[in-house]
Gaussian input, Z-matrix of N, CA and C with variables (Angstrom, degrees):
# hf/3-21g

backbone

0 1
 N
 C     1     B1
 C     2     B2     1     A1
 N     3     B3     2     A2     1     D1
 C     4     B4     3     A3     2     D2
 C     5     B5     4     A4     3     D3
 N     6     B6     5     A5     4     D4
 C     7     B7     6     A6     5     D5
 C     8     B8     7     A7     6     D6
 N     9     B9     8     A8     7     D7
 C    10    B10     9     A9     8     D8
 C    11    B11    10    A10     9     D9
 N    12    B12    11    A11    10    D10
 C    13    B13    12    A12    11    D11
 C    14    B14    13    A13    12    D12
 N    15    B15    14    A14    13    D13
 C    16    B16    15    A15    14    D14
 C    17    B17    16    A16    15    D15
 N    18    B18    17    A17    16    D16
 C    19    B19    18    A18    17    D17
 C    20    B20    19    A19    18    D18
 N    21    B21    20    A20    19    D19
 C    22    B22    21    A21    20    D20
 C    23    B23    22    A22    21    D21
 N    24    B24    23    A23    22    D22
 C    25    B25    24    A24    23    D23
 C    26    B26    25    A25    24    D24
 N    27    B27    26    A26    25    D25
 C    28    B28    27    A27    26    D26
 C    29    B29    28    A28    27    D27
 N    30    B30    29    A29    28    D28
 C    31    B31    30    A30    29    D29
 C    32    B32    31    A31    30    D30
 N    33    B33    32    A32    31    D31
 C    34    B34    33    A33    32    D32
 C    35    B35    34    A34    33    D33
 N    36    B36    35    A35    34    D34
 C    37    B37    36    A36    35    D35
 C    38    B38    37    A37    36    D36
 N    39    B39    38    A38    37    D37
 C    40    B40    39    A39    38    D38
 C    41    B41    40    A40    39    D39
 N    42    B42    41    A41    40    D40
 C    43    B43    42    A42    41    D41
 C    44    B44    43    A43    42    D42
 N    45    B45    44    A44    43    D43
 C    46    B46    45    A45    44    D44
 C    47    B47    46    A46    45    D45
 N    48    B48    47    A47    46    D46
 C    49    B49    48    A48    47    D47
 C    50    B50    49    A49    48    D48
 N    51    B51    50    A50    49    D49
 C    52    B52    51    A51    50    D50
 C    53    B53    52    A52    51    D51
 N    54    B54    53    A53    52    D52
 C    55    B55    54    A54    53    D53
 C    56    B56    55    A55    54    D54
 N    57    B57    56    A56    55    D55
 C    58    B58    57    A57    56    D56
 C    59    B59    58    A58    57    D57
 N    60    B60    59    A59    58    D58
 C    61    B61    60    A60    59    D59
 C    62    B62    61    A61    60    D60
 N    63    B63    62    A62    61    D61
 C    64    B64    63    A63    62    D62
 C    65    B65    64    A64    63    D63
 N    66    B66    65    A65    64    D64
 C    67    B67    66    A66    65    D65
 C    68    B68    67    A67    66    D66
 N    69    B69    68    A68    67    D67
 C    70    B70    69    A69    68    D68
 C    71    B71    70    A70    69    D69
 N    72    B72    71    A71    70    D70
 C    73    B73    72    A72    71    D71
 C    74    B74    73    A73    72    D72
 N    75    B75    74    A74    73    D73
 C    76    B76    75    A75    74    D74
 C    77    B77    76    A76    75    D75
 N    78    B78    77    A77    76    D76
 C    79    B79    78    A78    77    D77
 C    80    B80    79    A79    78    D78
 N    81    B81    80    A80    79    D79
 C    82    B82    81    A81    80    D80
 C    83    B83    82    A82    81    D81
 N    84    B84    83    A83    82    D82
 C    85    B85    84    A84    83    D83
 C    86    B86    85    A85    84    D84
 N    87    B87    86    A86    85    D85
 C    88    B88    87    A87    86    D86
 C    89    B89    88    A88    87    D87
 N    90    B90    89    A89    88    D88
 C    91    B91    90    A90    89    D89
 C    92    B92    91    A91    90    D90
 N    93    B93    92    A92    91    D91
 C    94    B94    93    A93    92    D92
 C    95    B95    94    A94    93    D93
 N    96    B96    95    A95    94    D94
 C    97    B97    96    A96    95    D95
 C    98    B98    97    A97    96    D96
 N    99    B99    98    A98    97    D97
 C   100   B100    99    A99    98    D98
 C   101   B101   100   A100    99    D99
 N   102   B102   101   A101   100   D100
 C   103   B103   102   A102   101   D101
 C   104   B104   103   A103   102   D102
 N   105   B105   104   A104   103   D103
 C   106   B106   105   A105   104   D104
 C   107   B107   106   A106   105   D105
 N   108   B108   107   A107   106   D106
 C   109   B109   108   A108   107   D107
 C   110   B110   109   A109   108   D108
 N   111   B111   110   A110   109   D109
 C   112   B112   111   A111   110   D110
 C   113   B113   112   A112   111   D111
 N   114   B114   113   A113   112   D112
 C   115   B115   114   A114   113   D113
 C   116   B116   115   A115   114   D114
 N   117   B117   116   A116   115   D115
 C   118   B118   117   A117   116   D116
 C   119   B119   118   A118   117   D117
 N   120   B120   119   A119   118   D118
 C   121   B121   120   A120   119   D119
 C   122   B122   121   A121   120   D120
 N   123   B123   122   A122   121   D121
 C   124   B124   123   A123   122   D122
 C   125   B125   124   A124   123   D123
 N   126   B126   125   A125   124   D124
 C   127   B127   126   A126   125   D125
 C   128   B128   127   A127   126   D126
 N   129   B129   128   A128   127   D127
 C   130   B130   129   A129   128   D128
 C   131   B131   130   A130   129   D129
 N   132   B132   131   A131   130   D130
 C   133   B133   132   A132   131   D131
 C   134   B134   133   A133   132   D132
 N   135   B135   134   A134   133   D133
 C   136   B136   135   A135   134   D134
 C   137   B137   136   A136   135   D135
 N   138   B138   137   A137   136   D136
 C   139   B139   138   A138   137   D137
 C   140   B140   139   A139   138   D138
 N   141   B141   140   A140   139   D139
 C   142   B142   141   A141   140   D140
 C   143   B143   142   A142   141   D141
 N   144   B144   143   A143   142   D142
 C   145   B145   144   A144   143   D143
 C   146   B146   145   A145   144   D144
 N   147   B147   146   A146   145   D145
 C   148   B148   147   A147   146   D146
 C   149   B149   148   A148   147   D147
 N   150   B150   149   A149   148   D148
 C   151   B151   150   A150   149   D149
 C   152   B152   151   A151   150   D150
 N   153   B153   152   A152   151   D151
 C   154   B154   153   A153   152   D152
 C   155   B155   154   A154   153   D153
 N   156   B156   155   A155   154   D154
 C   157   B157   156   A156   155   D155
 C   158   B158   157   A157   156   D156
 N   159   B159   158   A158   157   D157
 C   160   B160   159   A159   158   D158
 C   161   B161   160   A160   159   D159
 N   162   B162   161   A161   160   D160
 C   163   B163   162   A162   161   D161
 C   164   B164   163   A163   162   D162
 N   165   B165   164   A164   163   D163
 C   166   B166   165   A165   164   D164
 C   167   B167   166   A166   165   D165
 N   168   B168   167   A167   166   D166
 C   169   B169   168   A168   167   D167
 C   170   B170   169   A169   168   D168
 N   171   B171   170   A170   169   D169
 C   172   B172   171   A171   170   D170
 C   173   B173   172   A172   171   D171
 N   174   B174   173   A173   172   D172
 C   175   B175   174   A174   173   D173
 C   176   B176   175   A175   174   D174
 N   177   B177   176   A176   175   D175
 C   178   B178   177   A177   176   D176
 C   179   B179   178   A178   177   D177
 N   180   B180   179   A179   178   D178
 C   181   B181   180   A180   179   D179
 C   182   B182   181   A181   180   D180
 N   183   B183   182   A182   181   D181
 C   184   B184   183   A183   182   D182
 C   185   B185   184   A184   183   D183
 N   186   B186   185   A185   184   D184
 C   187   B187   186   A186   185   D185
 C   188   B188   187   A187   186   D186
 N   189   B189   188   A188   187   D187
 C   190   B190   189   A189   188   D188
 C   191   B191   190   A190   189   D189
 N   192   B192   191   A191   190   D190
 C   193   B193   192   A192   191   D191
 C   194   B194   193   A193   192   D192
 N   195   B195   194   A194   193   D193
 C   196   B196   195   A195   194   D194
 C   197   B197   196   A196   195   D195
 N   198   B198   197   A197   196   D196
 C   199   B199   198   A198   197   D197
 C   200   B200   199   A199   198   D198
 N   201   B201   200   A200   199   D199
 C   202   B202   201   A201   200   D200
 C   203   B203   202   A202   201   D201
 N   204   B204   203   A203   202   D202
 C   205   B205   204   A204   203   D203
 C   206   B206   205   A205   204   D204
 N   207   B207   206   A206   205   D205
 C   208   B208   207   A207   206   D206
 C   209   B209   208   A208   207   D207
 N   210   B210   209   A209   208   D208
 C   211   B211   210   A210   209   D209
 C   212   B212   211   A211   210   D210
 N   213   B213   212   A212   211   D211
 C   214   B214   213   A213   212   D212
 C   215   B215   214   A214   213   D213
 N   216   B216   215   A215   214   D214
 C   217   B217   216   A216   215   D215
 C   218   B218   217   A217   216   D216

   B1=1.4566
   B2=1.5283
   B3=1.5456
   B4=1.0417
   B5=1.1102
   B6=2.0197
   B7=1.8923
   B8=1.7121
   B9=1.6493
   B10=1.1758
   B11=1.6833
   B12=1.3778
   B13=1.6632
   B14=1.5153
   B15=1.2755
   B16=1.3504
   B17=1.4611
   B18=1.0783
   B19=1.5713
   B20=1.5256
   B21=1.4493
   B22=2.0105
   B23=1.5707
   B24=0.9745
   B25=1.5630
   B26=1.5181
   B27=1.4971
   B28=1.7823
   B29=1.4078
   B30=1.9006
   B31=1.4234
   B32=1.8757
   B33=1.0705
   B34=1.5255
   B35=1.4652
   B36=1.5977
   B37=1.7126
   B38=1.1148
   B39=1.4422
   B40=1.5513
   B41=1.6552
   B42=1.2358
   B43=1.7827
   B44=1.3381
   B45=1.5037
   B46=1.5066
   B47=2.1600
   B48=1.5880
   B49=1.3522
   B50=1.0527
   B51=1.9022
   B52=1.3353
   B53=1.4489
   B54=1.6208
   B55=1.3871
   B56=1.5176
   B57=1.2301
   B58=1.5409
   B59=1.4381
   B60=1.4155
   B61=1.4846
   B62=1.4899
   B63=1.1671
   B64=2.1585
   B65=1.4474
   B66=1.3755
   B67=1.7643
   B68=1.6726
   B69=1.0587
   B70=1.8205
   B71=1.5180
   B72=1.4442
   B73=1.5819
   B74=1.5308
   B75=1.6192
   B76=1.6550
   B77=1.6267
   B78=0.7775
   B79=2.1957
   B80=1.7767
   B81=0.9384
   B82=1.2448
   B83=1.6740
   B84=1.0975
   B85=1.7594
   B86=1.5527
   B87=1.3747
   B88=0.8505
   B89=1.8688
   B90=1.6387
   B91=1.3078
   B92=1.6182
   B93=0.9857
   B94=1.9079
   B95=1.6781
   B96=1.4494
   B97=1.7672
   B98=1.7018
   B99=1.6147
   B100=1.5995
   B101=1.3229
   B102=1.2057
   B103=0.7882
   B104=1.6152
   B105=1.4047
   B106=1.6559
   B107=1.4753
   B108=1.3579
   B109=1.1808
   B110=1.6308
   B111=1.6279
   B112=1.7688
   B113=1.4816
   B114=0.9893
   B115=2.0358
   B116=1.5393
   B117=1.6155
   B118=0.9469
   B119=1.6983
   B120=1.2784
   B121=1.3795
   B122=1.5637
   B123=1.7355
   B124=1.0802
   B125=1.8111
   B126=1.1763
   B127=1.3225
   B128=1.7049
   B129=1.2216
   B130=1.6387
   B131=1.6328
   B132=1.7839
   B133=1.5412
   B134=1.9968
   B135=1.6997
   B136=1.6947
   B137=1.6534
   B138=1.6167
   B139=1.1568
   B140=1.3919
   B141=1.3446
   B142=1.5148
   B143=1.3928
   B144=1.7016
   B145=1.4676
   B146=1.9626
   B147=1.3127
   B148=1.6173
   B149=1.3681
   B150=1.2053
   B151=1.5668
   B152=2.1518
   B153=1.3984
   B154=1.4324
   B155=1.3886
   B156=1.6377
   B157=2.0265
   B158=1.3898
   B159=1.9094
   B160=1.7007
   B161=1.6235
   B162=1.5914
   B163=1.0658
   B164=1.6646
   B165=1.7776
   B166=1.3347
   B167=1.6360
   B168=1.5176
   B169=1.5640
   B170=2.0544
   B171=1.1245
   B172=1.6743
   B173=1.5099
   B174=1.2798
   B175=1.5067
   B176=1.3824
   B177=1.3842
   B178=1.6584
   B179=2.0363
   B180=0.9347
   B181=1.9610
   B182=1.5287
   B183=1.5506
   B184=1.5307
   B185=1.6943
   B186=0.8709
   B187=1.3934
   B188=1.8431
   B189=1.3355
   B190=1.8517
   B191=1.7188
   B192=1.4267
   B193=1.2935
   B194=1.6480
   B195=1.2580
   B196=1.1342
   B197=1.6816
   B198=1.2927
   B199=1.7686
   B200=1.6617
   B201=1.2943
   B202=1.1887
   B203=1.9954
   B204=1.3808
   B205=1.5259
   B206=1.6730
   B207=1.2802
   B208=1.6280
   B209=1.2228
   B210=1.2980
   B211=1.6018
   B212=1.8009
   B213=1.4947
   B214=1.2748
   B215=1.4270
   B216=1.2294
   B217=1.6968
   B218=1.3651
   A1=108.22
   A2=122.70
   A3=117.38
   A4=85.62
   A5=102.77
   A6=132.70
   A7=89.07
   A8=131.45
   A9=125.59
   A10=83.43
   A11=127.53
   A12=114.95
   A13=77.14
   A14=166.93
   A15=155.12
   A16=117.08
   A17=112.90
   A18=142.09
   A19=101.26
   A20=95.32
   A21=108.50
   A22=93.20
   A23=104.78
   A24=118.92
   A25=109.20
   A26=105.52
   A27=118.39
   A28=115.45
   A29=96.30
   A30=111.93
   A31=91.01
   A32=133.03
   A33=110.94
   A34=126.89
   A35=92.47
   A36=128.24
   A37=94.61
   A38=127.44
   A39=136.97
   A40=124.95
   A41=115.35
   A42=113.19
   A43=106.21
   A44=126.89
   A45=96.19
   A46=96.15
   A47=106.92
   A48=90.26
   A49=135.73
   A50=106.10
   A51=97.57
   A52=144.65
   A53=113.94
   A54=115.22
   A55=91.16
   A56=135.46
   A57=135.06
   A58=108.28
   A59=112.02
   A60=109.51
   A61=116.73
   A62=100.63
   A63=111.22
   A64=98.16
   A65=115.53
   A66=131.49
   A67=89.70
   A68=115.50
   A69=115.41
   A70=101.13
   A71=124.25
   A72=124.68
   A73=114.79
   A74=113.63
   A75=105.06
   A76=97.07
   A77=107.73
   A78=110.50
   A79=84.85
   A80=137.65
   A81=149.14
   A82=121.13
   A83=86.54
   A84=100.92
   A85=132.46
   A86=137.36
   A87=114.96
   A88=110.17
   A89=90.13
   A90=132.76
   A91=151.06
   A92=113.80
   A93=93.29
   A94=79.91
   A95=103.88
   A96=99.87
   A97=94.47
   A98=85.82
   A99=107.23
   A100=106.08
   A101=139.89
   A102=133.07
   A103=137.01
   A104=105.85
   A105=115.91
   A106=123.14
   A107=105.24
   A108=94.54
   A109=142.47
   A110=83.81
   A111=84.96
   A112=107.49
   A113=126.78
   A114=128.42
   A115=95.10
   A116=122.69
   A117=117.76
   A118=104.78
   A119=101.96
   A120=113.78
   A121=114.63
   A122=101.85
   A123=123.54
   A124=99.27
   A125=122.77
   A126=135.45
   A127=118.92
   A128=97.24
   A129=133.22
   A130=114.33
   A131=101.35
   A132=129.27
   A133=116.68
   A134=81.38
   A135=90.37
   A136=105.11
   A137=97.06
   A138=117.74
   A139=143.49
   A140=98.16
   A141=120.50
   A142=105.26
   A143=137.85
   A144=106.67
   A145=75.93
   A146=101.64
   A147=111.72
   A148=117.62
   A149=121.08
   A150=102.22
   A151=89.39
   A152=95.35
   A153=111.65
   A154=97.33
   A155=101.54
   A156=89.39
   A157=101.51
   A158=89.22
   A159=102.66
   A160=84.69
   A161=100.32
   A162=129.72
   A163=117.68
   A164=117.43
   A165=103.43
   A166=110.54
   A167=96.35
   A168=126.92
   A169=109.33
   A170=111.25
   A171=105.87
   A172=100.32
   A173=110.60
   A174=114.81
   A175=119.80
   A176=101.39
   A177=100.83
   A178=96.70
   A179=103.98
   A180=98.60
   A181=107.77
   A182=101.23
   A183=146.17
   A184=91.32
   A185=130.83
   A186=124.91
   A187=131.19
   A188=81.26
   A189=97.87
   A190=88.40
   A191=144.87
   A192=140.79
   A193=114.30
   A194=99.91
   A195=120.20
   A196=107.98
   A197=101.13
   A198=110.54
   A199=102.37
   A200=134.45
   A201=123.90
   A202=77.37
   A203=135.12
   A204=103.58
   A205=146.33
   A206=92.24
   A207=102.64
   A208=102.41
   A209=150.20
   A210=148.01
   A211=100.58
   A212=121.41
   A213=135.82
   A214=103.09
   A215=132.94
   A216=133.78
   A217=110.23
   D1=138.11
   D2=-170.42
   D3=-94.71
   D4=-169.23
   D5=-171.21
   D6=-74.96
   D7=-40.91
   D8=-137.97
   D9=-87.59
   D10=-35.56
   D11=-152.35
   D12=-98.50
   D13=-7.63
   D14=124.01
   D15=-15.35
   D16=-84.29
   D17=154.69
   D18=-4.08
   D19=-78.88
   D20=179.22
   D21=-42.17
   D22=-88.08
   D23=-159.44
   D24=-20.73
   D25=-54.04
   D26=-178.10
   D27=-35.67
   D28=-67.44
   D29=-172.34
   D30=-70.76
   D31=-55.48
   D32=-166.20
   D33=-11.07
   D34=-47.90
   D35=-137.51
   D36=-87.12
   D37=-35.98
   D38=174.12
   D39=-94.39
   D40=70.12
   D41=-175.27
   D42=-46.67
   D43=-33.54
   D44=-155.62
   D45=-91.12
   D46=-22.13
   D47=163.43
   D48=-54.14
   D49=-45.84
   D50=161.07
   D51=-68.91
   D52=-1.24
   D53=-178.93
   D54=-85.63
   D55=-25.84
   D56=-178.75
   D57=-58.98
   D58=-45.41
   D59=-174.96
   D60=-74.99
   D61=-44.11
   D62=169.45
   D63=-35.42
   D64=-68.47
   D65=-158.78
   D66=-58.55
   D67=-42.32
   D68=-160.52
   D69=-84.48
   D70=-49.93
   D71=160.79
   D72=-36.22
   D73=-45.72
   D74=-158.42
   D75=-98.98
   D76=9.06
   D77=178.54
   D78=-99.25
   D79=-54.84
   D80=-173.79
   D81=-57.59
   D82=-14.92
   D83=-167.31
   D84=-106.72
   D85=96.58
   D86=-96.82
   D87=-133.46
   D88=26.28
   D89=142.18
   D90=-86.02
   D91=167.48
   D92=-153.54
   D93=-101.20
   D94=149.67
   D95=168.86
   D96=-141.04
   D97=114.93
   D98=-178.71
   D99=-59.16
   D100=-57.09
   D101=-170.28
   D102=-63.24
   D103=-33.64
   D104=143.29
   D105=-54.28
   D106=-49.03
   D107=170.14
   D108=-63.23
   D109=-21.14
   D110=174.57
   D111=-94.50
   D112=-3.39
   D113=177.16
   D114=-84.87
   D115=-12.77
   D116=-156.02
   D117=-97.45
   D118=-23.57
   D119=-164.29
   D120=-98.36
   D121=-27.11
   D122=-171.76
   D123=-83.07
   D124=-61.54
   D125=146.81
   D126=1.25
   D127=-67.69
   D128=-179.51
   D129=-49.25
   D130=-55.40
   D131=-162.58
   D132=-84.35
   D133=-3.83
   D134=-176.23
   D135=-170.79
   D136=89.66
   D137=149.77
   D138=-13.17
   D139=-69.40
   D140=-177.23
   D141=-69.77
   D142=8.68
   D143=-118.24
   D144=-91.23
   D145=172.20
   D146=164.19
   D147=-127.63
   D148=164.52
   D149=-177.56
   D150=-162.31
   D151=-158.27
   D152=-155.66
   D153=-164.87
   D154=93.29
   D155=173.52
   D156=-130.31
   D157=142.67
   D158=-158.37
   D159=-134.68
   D160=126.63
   D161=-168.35
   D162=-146.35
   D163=169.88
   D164=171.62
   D165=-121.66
   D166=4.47
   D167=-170.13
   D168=-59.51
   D169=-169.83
   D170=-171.07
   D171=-121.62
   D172=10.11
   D173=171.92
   D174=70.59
   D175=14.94
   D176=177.90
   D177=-142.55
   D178=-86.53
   D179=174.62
   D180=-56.97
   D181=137.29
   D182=-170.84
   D183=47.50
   D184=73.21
   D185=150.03
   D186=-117.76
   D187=122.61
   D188=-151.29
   D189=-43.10
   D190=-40.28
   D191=-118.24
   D192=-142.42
   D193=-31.00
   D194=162.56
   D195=-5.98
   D196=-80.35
   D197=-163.31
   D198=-72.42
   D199=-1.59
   D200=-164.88
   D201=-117.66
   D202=-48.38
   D203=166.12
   D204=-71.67
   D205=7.56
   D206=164.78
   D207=-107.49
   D208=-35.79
   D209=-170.16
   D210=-70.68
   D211=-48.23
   D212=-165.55
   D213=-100.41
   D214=-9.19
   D215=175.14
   D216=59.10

């Protein structure tokens, strides 16, 4: 096993480290990403909102929404 699939494994294991590093990567970054930005706004503009997400993903890596359903509950 290499340092890099170590590494993964660590942060996997820890969501809220890894939601620390996402938030600290995308303040850092130094391109516009439309698409955050519009979950972001949309997110923002409706409170109440509810939704239904069907996926085959682990609920934490590449997830468009992730940080806008723990920030917004």
């Amino acid at each position: 096993m290499n340092i890099t699939r170590e590494v993964k494994d660590y942060i996997g294991n820890r969501p809220a480290f890894y939601d620390m590093l996402k938030r600290t990567k995308r303040r850092l970054h130094l391109e516009a990403d439309q698409t955050y930005d519009g979950f972001d706004q949309f997110s923002r503009a409706h409170p109440r909102l509810r939704f239904v997400q069907i996926g085959a993903a682990d609920g934490l890596r590449n997830d468009p929404i992730r940080e806008f359903v723990l920030r917004d509950k």
